[in-house]
MARBA-3410 file (N, C-alpha, C, O; in Angstrom, 1 decimal):
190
-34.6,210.6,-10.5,-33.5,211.0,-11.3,-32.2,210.3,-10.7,-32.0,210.1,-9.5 ~ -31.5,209.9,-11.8,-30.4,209.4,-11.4,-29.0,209.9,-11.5,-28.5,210.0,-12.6 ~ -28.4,210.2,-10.3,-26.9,211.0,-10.3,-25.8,210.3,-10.0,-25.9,209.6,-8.9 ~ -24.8,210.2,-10.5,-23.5,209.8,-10.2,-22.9,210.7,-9.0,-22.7,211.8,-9.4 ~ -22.5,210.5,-7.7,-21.8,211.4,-6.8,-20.3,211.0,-7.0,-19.8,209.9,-6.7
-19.6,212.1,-7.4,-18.0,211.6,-7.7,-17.1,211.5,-5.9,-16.2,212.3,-5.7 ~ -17.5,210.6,-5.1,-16.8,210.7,-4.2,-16.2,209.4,-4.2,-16.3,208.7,-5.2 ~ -15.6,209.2,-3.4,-14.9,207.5,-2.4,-15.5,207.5,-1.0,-15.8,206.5,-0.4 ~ -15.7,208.8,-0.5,-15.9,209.0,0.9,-17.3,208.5,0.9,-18.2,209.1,0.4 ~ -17.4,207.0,1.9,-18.9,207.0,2.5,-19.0,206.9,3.3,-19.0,205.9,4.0
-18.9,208.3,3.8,-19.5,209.4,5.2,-20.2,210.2,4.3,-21.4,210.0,4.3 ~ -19.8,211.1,3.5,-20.1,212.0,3.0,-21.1,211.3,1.5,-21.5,212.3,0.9 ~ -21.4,210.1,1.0,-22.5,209.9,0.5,-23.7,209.7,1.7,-24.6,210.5,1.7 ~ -23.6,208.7,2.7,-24.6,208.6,3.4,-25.2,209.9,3.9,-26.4,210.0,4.0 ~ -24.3,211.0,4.3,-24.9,212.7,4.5,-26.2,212.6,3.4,-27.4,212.4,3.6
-25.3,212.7,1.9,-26.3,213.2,1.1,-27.3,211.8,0.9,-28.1,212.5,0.3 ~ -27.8,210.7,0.9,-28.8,209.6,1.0,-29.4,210.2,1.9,-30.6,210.4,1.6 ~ -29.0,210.6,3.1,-30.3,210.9,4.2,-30.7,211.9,3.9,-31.8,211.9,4.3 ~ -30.5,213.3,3.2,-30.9,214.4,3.2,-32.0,214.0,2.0,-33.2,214.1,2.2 ~ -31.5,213.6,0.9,-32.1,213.8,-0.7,-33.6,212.8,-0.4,-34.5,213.0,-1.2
-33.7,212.4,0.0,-34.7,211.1,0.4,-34.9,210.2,-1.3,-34.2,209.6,-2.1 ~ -36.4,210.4,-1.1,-37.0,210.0,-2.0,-36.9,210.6,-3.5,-37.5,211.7,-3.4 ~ -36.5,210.3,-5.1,-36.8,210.8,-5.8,-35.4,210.9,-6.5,-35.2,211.2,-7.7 ~ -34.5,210.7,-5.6,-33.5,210.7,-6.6,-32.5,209.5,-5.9,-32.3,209.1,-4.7 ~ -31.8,209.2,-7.2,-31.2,207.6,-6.6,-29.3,208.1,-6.9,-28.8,208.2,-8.0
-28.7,208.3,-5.9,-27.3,208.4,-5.6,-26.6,207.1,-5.9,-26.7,205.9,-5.6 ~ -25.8,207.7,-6.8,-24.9,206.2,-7.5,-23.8,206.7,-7.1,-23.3,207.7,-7.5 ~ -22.9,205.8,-6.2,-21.3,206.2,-6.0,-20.3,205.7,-6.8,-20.6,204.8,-7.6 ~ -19.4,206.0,-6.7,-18.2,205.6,-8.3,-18.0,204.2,-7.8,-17.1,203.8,-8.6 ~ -18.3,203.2,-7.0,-18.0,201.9,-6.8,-19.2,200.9,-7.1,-19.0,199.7,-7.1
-20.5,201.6,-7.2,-21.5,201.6,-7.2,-21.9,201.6,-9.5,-22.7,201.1,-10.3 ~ -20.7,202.5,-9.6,-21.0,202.7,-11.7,-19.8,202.3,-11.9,-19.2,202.7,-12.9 ~ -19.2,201.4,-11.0,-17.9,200.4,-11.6,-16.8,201.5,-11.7,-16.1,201.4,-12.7 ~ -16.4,202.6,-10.8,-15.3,203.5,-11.3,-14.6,202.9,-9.7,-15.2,202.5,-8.7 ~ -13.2,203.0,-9.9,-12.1,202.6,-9.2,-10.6,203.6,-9.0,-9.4,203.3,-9.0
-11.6,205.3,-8.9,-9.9,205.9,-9.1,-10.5,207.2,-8.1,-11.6,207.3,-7.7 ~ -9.7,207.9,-7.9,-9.2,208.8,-7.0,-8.7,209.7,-7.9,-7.5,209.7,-8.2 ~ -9.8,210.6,-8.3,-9.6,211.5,-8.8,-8.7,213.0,-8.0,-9.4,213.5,-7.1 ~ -7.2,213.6,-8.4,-6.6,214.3,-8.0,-7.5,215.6,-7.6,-8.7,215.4,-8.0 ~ -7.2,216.8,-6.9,-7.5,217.6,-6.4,-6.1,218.5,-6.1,-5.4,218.7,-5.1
-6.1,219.0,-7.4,-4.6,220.1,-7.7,-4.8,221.1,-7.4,-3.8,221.8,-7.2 ~ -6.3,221.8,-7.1,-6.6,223.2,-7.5,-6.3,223.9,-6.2,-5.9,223.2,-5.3 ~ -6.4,225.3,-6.1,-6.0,226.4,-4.8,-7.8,226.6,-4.2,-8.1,227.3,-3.3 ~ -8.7,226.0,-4.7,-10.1,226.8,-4.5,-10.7,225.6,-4.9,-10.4,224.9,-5.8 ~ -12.0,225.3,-3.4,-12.7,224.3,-3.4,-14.0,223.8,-5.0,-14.4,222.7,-5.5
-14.3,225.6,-5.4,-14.5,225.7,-6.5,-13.9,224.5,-7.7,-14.7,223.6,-8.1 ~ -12.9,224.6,-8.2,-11.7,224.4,-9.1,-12.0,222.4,-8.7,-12.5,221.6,-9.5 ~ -11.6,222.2,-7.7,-11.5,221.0,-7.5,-12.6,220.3,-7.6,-12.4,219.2,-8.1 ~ -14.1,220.5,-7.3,-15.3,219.9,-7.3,-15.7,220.1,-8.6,-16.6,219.3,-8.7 ~ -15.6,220.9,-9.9,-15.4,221.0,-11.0,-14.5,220.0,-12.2,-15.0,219.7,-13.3
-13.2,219.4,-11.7,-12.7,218.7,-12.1,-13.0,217.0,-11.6,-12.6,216.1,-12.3 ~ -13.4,217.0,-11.0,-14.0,215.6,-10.2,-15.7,215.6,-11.2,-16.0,214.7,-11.9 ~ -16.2,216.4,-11.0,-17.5,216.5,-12.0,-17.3,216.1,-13.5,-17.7,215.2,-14.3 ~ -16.5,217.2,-13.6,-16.1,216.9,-15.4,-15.2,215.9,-15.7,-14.8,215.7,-16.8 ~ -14.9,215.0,-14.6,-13.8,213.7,-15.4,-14.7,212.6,-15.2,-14.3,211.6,-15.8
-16.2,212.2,-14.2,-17.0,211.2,-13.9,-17.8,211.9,-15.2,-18.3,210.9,-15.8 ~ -18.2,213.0,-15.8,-19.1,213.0,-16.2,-18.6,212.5,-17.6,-19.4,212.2,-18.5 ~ -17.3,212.4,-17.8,-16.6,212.4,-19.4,-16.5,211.0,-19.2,-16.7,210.5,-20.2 ~ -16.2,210.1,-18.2,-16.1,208.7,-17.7,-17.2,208.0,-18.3,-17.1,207.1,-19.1 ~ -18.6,208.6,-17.8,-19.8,208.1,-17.3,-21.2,208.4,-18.3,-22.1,207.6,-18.6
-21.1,209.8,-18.7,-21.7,210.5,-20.2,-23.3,210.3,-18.6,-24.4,209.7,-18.8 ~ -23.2,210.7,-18.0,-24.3,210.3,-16.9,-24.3,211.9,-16.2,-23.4,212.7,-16.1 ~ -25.7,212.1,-15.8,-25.8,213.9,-15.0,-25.1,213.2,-13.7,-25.4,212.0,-13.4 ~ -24.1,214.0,-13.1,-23.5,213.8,-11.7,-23.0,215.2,-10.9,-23.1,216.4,-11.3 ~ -22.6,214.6,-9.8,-22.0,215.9,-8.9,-21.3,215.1,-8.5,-21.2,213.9,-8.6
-20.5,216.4,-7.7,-19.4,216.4,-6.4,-19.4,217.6,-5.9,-20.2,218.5,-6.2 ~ -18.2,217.4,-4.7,-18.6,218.7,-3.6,-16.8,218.5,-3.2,-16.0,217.6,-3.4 ~ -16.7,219.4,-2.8,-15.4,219.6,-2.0,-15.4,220.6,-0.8,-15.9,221.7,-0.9 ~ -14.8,220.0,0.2,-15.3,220.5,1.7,-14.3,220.7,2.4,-13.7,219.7,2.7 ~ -13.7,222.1,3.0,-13.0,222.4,3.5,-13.1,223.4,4.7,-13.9,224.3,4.7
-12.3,223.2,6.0,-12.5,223.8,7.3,-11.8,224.7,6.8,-11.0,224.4,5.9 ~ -12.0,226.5,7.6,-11.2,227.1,7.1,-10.9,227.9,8.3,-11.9,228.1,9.1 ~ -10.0,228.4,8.7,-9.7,228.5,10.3,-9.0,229.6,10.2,-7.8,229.5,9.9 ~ -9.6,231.1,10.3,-9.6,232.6,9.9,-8.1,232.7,10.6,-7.6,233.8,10.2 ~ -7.4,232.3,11.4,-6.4,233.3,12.5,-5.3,232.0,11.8,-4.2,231.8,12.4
-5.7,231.3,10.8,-4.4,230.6,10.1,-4.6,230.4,8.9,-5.0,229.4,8.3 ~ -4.4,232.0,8.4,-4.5,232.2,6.8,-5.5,231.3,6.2,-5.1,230.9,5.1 ~ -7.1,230.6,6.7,-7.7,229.8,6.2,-7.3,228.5,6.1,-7.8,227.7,5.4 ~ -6.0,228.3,7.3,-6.3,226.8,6.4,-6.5,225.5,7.4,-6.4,225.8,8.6 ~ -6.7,224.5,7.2,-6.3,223.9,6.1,-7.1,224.0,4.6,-6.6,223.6,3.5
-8.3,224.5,4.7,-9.0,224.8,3.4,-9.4,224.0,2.1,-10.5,223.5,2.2 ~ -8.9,223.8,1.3,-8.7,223.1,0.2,-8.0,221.9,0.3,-8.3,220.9,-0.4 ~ -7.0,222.0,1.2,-5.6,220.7,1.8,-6.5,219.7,2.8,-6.3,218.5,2.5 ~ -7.4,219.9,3.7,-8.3,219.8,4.8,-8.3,218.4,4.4,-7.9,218.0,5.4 ~ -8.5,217.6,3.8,-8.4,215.9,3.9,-6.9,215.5,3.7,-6.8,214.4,3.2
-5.8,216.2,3.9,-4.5,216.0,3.6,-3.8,217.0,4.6,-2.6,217.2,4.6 ~ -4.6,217.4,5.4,-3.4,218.8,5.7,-2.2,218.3,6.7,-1.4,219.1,7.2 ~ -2.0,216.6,6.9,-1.1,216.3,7.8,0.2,215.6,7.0,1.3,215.2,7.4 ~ -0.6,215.6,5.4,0.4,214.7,4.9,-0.8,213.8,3.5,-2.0,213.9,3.3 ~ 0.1,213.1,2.9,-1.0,212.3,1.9,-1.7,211.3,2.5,-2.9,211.2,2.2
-1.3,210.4,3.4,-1.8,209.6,4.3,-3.3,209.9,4.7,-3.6,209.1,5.7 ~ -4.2,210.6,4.5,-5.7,211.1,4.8,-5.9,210.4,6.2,-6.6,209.5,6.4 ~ -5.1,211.0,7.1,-5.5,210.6,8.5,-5.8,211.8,9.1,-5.2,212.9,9.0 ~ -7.1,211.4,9.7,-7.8,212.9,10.2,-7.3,212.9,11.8,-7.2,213.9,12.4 ~ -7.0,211.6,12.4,-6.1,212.1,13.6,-5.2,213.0,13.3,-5.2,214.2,13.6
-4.3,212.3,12.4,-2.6,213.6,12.2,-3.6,214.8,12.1,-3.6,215.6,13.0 ~ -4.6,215.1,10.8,-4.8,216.6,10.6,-5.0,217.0,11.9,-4.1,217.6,12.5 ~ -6.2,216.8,12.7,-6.6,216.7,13.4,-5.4,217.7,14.6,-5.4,218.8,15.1 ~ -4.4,216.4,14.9,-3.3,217.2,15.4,-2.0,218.4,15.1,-1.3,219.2,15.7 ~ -2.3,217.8,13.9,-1.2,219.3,13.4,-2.4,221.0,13.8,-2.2,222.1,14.4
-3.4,220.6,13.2,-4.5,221.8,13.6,-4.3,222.1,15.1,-3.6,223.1,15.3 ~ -5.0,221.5,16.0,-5.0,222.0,17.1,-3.4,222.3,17.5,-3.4,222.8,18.6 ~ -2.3,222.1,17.1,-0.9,222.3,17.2,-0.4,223.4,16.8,0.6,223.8,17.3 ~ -1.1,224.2,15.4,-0.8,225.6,15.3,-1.7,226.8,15.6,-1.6,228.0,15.2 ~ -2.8,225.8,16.5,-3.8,226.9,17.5,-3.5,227.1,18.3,-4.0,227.8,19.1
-2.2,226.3,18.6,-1.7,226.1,20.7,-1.9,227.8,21.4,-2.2,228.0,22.6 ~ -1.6,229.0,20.4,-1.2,230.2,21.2,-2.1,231.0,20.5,-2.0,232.2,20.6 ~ -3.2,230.5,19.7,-4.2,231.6,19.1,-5.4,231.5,20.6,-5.7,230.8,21.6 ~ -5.7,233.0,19.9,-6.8,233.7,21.1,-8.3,233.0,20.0,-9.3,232.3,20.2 ~ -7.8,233.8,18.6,-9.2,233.3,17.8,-9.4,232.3,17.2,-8.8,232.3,16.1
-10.3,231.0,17.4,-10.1,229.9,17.0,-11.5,229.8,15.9,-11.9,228.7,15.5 ~ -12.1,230.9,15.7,-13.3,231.0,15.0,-12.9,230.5,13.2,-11.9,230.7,12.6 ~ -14.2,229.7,12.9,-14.0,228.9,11.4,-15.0,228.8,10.9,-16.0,229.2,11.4 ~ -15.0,228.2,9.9,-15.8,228.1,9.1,-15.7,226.6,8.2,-14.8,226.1,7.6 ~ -16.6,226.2,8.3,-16.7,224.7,7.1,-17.4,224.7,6.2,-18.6,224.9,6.5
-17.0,224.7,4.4,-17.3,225.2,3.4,-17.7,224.8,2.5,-16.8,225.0,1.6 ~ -18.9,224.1,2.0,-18.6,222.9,0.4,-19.4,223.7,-0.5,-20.4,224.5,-0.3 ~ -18.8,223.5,-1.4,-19.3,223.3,-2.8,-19.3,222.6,-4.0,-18.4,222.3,-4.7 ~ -20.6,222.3,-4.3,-20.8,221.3,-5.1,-20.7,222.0,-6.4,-20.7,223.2,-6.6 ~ -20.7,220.8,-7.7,-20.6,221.0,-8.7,-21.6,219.4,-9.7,-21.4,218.2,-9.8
-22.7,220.3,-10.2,-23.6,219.8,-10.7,-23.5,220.0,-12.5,-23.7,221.0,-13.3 ~ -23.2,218.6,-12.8,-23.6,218.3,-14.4,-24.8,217.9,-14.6,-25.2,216.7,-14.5 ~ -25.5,218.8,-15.0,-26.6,218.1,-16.0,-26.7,218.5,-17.4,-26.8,219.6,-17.9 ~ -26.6,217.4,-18.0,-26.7,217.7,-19.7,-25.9,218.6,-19.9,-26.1,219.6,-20.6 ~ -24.5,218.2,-19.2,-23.5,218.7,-20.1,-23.1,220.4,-19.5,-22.1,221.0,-19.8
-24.1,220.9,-18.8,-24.2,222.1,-17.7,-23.8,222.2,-16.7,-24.0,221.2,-16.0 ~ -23.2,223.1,-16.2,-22.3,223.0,-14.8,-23.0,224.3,-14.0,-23.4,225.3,-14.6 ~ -23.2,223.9,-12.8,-24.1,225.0,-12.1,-23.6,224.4,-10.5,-23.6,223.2,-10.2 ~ -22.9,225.6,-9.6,-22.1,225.5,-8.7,-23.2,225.9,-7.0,-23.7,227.0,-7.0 ~ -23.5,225.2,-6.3,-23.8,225.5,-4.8,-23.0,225.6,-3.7,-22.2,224.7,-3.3
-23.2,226.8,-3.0,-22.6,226.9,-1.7,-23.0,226.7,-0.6,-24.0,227.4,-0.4 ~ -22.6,225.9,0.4,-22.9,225.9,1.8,-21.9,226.1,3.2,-20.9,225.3,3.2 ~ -22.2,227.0,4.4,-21.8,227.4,4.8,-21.9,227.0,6.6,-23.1,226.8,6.9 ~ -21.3,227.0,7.5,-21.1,226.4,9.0,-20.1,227.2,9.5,-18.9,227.0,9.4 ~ -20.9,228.4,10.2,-19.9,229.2,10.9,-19.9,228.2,12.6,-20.7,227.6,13.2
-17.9,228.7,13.1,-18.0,228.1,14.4,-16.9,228.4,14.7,-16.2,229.4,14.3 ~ -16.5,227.1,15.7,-15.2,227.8,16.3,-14.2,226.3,16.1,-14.6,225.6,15.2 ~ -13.2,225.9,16.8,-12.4,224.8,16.9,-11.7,225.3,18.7,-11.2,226.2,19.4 ~ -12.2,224.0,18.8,-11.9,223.7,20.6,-10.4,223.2,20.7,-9.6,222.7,19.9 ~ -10.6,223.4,21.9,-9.1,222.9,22.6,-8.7,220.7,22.7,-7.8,219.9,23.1
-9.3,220.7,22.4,-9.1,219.1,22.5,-10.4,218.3,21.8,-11.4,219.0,21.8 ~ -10.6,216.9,21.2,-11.3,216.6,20.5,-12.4,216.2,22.1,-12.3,216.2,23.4 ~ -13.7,215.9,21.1,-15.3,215.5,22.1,-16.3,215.0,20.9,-16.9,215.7,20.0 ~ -16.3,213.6,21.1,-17.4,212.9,20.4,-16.9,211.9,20.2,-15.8,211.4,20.6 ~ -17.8,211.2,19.2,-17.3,209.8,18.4,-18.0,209.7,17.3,-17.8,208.9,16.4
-19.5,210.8,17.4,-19.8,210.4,15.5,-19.3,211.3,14.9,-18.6,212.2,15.3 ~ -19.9,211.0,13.7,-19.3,212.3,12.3,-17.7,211.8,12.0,-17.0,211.1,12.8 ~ -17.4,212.2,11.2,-15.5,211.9,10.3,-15.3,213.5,11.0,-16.0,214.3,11.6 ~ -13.4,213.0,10.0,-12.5,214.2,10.0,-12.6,215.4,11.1,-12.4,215.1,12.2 ~ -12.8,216.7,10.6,-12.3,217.6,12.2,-14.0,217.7,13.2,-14.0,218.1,14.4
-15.1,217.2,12.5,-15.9,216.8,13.6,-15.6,217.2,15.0,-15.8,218.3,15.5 ~ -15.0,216.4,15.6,-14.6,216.2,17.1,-14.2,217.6,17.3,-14.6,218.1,18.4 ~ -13.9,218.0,16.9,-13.2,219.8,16.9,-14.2,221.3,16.8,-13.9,222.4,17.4 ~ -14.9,221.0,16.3,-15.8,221.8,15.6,-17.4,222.0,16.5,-18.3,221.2,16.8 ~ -17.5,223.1,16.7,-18.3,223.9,17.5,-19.2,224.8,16.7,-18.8,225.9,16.5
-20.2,224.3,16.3,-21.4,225.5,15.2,-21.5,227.0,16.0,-21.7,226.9,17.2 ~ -21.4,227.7,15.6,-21.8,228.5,16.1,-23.7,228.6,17.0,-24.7,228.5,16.3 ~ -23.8,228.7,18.7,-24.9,229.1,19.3,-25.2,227.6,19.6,-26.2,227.0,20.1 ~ -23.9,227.0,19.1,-23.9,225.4,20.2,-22.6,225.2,20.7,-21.5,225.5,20.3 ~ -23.2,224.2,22.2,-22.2,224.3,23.0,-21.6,222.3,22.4,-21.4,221.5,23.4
-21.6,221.8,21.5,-21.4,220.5,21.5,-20.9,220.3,20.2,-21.4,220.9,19.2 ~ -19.8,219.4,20.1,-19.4,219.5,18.3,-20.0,218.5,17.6,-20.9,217.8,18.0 ~ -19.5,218.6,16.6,-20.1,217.9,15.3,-20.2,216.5,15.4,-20.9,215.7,14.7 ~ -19.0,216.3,16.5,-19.0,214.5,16.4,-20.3,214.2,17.9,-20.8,213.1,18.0 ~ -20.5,215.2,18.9,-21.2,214.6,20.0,-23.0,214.8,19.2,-23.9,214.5,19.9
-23.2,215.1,17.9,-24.3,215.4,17.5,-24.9,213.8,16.8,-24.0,213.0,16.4 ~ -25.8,213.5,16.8,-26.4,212.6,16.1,-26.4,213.3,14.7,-26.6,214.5,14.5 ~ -26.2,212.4,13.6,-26.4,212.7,12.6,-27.5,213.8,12.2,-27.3,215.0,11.8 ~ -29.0,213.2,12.5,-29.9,214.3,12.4,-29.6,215.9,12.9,-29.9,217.0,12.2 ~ -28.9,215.7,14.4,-28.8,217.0,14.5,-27.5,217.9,13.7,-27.2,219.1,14.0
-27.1,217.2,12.9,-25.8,217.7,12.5,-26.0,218.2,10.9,-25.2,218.9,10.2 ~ -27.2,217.8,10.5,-27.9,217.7,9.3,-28.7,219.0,9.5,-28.7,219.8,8.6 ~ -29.1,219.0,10.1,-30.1,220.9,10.2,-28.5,221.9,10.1,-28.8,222.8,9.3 ~ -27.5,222.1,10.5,-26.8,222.6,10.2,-25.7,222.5,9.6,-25.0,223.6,9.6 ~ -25.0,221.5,8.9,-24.0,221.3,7.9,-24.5,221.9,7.1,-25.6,222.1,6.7
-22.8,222.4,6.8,-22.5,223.0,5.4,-22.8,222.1,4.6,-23.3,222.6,3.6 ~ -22.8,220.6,4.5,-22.7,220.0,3.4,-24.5,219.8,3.2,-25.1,219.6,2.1 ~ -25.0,220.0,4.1,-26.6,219.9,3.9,-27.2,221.1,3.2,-27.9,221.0,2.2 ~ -26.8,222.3,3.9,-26.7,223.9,3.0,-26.3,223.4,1.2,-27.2,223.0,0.5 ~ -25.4,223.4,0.9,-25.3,223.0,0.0,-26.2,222.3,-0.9,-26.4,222.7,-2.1
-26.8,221.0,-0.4,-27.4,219.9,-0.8,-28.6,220.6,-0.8,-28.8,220.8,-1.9 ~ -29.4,221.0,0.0,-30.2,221.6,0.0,-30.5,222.6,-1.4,-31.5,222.4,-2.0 ~ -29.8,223.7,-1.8,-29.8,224.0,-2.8,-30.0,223.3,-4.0,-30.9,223.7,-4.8 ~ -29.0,222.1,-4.3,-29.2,221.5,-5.5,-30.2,220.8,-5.1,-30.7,220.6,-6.2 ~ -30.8,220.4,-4.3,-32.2,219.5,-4.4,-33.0,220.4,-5.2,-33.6,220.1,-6.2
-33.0,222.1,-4.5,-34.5,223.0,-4.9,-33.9,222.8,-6.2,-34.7,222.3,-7.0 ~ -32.5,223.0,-6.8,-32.7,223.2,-8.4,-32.8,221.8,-9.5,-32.8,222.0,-10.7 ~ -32.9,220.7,-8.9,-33.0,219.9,-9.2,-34.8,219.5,-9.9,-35.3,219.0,-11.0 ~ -35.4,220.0,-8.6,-36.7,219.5,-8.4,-37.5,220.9,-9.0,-38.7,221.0,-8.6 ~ -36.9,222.0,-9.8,-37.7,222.9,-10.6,-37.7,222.5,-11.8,-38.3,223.2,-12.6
END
């Protein structure tokens, strides 16, 4: 089966290429000749992975998804949340987020979080939404070098190592974005 993934980000296609294996062929918007950066206005990860779906699928007349993925950091009103690829500014630099984050943790006791996606799946004109979830914490200073964005930060819960010191594989048994993916595979393949 063939899906259009409404992203730009390839970090976040190669996630889903390694998970989905065999059986379905991931087409990215540079990949079906699209060249835009679709906005992300909404208050809820919901909202936004829904309009990125419905403007490639009105583009493309092709079954696709997207996902939108946000850290959500309980002891600061959730956020960055939905903002989480911008939270430092439009510039999508995950150093700045990176540092504004650990900068309004400087005097929190609770640094416990959560990383959140949800996809949004067109087929034939149907929208059917998946959740996946990554309970953890955010440390005092970054540790690693693989994985993007707050990676370096991010502590799974019942591990002592973040997201960026993990090999992909190990980062893949527990991402949210794999939780997710995982779901639309089973409904895919019924």
């Amino acid at each position: 089966m063939k899906l259009v993934f409404a992203t730009n980000n390839q970090h976040k296609v190669e996630e889903i290429r390694a998970f989905v294996g065999e059986g379905f062929e991931i087409i990215t918007l540079k990949e079906a000749g699209i060249n835009i950066d679709i906005p992300e206005p909404f208050d809820t990860l919901e909202e936004n992975a829904s309009i990125k779906s419905w403007t490639i699928h009105k583009m493309t007349k092709e079954n696709c998804f997207s996902e939108d993925t946000g850290l959500e950091v309980f002891s600061i009103n959730n956020e960055p949340g939905v903002k989480s690829a911008r939270y430092a500014g439009e510039n999508r630099s995950f150093e700045d987020n990176i540092d504004k984050l650990l900068n309004k943790l400087k005097d929190k006791t609770d640094r416990s979080a959560r990383f959140r996606t949800i996809i949004s799946l067109i087929i034939n004109g149907n929208e059917t939404f998946f959740e996946g979830i990554c309970m953890g914490r955010i440390i005092e200073e970054r540790r690693g070098t693989n994985g993007f964005g707050y990676d370096s930060v991010f502590i799974p819960d019942d591990y002592n190592r973040t997201f960026a010191e993990m090999t992909m594989e190990e980062k893949s048994h527990l991402s949210h974005r794999t939780k997710a993916t995982e779901q639309l595979v089973s409904f895919l393949k019924k």
